[in-house]
C-alpha positions as a Python dict, from the first residue, in 0.01 Angstrom:
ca = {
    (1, 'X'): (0, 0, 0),
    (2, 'X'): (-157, -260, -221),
    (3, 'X'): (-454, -240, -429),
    (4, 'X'): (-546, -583, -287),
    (5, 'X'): (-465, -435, 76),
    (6, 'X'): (-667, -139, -15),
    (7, 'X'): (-967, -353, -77),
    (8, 'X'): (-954, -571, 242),
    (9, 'X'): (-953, -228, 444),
    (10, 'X'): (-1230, -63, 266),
    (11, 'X'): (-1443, -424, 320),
    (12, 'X'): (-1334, -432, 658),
    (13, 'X'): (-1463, -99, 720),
    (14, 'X'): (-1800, -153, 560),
    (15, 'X'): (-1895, -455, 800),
    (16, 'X'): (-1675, -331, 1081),
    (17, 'X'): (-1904, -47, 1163),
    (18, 'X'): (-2222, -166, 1150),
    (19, 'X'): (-2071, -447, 1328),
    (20, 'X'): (-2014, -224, 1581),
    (21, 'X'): (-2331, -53, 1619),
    (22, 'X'): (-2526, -357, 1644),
    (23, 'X'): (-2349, -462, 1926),
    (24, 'X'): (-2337, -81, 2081),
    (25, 'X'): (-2749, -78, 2017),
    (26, 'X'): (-2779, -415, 2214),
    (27, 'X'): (-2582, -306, 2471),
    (28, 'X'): (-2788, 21, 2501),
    (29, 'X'): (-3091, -136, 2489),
    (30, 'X'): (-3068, -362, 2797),
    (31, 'X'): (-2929, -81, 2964),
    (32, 'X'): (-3267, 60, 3063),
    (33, 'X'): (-3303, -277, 3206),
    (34, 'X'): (-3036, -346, 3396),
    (35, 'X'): (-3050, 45, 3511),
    (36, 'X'): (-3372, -64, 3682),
    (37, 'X'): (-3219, -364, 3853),
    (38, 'X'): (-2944, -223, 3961),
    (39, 'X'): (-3159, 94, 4155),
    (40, 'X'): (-3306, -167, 4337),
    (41, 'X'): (-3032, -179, 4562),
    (42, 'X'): (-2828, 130, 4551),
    (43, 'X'): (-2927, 533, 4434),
    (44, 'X'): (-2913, 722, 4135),
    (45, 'X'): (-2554, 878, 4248),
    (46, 'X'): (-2411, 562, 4353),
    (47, 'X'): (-2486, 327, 4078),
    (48, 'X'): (-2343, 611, 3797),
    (49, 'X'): (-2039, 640, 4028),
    (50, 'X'): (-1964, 213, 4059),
    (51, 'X'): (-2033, 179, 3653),
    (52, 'X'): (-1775, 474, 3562),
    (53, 'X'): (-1524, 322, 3839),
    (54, 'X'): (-1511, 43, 3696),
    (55, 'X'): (-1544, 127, 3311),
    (56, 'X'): (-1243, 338, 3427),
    (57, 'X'): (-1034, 80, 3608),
    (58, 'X'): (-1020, -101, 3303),
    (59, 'X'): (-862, 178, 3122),
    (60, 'X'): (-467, 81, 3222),
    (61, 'X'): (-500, -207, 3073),
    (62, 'X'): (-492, -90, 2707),
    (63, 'X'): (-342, 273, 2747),
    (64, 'X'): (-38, 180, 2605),
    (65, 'X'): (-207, 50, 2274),
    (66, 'X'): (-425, 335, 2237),
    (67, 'X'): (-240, 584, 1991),
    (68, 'X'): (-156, 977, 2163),
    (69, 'X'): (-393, 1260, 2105),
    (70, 'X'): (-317, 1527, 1815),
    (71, 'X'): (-370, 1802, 2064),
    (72, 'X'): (-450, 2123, 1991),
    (73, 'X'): (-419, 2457, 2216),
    (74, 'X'): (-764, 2514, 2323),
    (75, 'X'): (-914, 2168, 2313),
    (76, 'X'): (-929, 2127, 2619),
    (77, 'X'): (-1272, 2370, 2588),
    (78, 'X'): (-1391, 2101, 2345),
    (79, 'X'): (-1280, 1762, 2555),
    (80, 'X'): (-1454, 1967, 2846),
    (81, 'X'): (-1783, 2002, 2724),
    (82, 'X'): (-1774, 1629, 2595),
    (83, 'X'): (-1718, 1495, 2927),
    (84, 'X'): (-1984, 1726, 3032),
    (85, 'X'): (-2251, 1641, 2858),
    (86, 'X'): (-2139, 1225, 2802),
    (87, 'X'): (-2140, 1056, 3059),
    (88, 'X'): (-2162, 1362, 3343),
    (89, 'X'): (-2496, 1538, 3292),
    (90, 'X'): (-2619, 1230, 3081),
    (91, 'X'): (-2619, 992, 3334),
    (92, 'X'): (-2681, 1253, 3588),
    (93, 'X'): (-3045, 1285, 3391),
    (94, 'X'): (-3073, 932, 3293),
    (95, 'X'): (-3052, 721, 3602),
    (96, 'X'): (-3273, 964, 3784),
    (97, 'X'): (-3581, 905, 3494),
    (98, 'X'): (-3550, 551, 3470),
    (99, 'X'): (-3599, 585, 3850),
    (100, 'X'): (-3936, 731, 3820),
    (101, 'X'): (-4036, 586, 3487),
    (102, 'X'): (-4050, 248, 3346),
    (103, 'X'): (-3746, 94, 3137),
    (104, 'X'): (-3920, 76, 2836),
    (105, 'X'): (-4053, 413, 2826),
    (106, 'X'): (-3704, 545, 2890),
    (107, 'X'): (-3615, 358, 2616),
    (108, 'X'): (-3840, 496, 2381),
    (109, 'X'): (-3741, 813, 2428),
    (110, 'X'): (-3467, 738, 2321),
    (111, 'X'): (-3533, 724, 1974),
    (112, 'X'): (-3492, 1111, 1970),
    (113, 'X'): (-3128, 1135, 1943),
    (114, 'X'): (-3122, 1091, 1568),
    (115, 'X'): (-3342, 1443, 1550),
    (116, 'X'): (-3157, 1585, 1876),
    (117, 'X'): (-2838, 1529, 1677),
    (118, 'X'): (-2982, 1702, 1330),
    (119, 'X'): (-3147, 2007, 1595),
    (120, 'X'): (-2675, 2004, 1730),
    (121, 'X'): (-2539, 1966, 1387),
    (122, 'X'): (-2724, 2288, 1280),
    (123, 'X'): (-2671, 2480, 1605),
    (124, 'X'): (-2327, 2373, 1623),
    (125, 'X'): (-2187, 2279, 1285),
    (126, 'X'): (-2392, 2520, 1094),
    (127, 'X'): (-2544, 2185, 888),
    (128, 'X'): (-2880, 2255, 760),
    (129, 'X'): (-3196, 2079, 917),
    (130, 'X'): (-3533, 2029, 682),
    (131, 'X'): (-3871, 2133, 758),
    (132, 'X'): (-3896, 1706, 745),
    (133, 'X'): (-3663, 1732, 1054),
    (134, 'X'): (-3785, 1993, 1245),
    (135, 'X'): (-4171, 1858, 1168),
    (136, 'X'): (-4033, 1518, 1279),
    (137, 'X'): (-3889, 1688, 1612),
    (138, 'X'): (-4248, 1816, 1704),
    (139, 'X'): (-4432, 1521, 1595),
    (140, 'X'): (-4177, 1350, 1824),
    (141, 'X'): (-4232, 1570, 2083),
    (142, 'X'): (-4553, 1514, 2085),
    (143, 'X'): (-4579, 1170, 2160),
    (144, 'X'): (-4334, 1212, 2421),
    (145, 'X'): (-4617, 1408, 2643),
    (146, 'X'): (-4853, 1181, 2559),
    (147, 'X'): (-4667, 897, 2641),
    (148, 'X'): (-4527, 1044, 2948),
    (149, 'X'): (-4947, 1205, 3061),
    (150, 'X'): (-5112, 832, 2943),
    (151, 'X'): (-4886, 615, 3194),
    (152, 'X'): (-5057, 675, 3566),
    (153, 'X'): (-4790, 670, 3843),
    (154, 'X'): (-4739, 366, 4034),
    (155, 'X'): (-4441, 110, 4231),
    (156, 'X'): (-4247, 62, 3911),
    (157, 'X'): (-4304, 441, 3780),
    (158, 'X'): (-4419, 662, 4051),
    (159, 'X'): (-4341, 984, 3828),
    (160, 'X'): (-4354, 891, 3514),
    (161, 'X'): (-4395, 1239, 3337),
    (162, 'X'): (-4054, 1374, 3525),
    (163, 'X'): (-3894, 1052, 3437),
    (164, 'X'): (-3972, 1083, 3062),
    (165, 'X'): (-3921, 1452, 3080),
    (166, 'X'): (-3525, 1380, 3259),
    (167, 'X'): (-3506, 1119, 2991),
    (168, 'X'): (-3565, 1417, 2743),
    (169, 'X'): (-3273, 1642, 2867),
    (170, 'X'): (-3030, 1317, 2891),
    (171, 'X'): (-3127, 1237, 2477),
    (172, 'X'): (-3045, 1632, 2453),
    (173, 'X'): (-2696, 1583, 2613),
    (174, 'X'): (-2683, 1280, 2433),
    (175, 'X'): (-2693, 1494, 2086),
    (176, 'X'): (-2419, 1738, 2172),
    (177, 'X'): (-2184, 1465, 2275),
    (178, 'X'): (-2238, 1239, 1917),
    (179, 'X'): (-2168, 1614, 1721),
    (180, 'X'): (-1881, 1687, 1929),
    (181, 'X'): (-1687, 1357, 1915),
    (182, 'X'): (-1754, 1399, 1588),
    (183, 'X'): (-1575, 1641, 1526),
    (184, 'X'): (-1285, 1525, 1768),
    (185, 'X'): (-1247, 1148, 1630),
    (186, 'X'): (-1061, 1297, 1377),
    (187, 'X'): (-745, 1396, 1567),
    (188, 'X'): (-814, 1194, 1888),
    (189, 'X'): (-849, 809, 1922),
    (190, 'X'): (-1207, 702, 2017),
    (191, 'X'): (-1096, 464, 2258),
    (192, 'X'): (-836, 729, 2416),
    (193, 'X'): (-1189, 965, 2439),
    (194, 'X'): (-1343, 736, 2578),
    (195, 'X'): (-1148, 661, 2858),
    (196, 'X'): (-1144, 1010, 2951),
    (197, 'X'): (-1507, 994, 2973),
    (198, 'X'): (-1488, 725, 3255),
    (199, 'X'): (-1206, 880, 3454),
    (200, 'X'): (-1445, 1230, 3450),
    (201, 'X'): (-1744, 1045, 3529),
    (202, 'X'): (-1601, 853, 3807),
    (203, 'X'): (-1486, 1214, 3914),
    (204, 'X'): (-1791, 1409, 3855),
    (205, 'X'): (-2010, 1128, 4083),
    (206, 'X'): (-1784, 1072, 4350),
    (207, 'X'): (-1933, 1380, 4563),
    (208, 'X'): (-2249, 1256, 4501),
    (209, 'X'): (-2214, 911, 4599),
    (210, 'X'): (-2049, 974, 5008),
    (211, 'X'): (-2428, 1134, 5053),
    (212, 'X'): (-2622, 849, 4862),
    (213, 'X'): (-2434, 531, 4988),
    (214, 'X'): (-2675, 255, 5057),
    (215, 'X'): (-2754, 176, 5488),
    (216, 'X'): (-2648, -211, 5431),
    (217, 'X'): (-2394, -341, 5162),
    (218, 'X'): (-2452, -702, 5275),
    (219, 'X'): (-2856, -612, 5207),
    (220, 'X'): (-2825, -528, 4813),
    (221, 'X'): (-2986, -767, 4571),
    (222, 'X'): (-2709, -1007, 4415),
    (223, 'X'): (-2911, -869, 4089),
    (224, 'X'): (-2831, -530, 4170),
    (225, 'X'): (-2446, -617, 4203),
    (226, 'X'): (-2475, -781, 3907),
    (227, 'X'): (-2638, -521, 3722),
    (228, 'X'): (-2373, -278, 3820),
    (229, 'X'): (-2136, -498, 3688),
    (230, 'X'): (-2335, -520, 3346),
    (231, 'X'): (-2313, -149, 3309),
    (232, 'X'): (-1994, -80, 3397),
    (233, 'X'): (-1785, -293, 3214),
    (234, 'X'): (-1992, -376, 2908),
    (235, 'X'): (-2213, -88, 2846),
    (236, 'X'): (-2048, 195, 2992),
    (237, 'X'): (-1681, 91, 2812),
    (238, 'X'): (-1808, -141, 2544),
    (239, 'X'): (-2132, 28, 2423),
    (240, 'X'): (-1971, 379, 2395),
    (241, 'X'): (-1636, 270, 2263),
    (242, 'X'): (-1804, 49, 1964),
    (243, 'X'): (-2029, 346, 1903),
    (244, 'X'): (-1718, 575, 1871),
    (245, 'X'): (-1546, 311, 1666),
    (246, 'X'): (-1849, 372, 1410),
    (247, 'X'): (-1813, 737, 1389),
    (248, 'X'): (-1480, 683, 1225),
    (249, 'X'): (-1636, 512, 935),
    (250, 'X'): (-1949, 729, 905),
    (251, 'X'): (-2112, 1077, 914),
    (252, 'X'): (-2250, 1117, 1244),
    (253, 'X'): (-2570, 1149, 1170),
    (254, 'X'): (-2613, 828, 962),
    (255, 'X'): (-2480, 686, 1273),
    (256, 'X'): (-2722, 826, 1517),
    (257, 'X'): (-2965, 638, 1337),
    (258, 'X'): (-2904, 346, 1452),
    (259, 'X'): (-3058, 436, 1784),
    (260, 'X'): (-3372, 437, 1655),
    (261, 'X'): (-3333, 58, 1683),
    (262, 'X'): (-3271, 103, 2108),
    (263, 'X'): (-3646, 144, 2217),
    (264, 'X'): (-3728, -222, 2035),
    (265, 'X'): (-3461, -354, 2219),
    (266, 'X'): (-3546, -241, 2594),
    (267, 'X'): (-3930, -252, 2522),
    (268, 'X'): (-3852, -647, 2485),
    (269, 'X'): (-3599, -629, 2760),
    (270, 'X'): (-3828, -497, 2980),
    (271, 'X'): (-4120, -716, 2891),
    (272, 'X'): (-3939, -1013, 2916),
    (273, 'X'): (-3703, -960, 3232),
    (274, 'X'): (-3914, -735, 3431),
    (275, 'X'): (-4250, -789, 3349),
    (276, 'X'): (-4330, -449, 3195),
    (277, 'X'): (-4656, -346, 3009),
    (278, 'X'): (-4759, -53, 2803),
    (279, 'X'): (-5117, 45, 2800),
    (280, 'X'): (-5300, 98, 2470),
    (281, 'X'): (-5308, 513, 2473),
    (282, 'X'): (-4939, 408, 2578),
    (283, 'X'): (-4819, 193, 2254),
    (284, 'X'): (-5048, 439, 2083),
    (285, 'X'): (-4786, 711, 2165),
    (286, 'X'): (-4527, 520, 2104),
    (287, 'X'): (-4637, 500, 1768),
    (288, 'X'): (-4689, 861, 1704),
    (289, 'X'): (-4292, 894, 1839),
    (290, 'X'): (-4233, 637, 1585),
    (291, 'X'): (-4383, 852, 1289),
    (292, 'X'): (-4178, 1154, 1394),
    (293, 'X'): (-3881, 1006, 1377),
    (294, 'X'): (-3977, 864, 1060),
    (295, 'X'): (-4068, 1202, 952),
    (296, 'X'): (-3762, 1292, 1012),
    (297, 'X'): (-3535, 1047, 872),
    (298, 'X'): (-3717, 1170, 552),
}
């Protein structure tokens, strides 16, 4: 290879990823939204099953360009609990919270995952987390509850405290996924992961969905359809395949910083598509989940 060659790669690489996450973080962001939309017209089971079916219909169509696995005996452990935790008990958590929470709250919660992923690279990789990151965590914490105790239940919310508390455990599974693929981008293709992850999800759901089918398809919003659509073919595939893309090019936790940049995005998605508001003790949490994470970026 070229020394010239050798340059254009490594300049590729440095815009390529954050290219990537930027478009993976505004994908994510509107997801709350569209989430919200979409459960207008069909359950919690339902919608997660029709976004992974059709994130994974699209997956024969670039198979054959997406280079074979380097397996190993006994990955099959690892690939398991990957597909477990992303998109299978993720979404599992997720779709029920933003069911009885608003958007934008769920989306502010999200801004844990950087911290969630420093609390999995310790537990898992043996990395070492700061007293800054496990003060951060708390502070975090913290503000979650009061977010989730200052918002009083109503059409759009009617639980929010369960909602932000399912949004918790999805942000947790959220974590151990980023660590794990991680660790598996290295001898697998992050597309080729991906893909598995919509094949199990559409799996995983399918039980779910023959109890939760909606009465009426001709009664579902045109939104909702649309929604579905939304998810499933450019935030289920796209978001989680550019984010995987990234990993390549960066340590994962750099990486998982960049969702601290998702709760902007669906706070204005949700105040400008659906009408959302935050009350004053609200944005006032908000903020102290702001200074955790802060806290623990440090």
């Amino acid at each position: 290879m070229s020394e010239n060659t050798a340059v254009l790669e490594r300049a590729s690489a440095s815009w390529l990823a954050p290219a990537c996450l930027a478009a993976a973080v505004l994908l994510w962001g509107t997801s709350f939204m569209a989430t919200k939309t979409a459960l207008t017209g069909f359950g919690p089971q339902t919608l997660v099953w029709l976004r992974m079916t059709l994130a994974a219909l699209t997956v024969p169509l670039f198979a054959r360009r997406v280079p074979r696995p380097a397996y190993r005996p006994g990955d099959w452990k690892i690939l398991a609990l990957l597909c477990l935790m992303q998109p299978c008990l993720y979404f599992l958590l997720e779709s029920n919270a933003v069911n009885l929470t608003t958007s934008s709250q769920a989306g502010m919660v999200s801004s844990l995952v950087p911290l969630f992923v420093a609390a999995g690279a310790w537990a898992i990789l043996g990395e070492p987390m700061t007293r800054g990151s496990m003060l951060g965590l708390a502070v975090s914490m913290a503000g979650v509850a009061w977010l989730s105790t200052a918002g009083a239940p109503d059409a759009e919310a009617p639980n929010p405290a369960l909602g932000n508390l399912l949004e918790v455990g999805a942000m947790v599974c959220a974590a151990v996924y980023m660590v794990v693929m991680k660790r598996l981008s290295t001898r697998y293709s992050t597309w080729w992961l991906t893909g598995l992850q919509c094949v199990a999800g559409a799996l995983f759901f399918l039980p779910g969905t023959l109890l939760d089918l909606p009465g009426s398809l001709a009664e579902i919003p045109t939104a909702a359809w649309l929604a579905v659509a939304y998810l499933g073919l450019f935030v289920t595939l796209g978001a989680f395949g550019l984010y995987n893309m990234a990993m390549t090019c960066m340590p994962a936790g750099r990486a998982a910083l960049s969702i601290n940049l998702v709760p902007p995005v669906a706070l204005v998605a949700g105040w400008l598509l659906l009408g959302e508001t935050l009350t004053g003790a609200q944005l006032a949490a908000c903020c102290v989940v702001g200074v955790g994470v802060w806290l623990g970026r440090r």
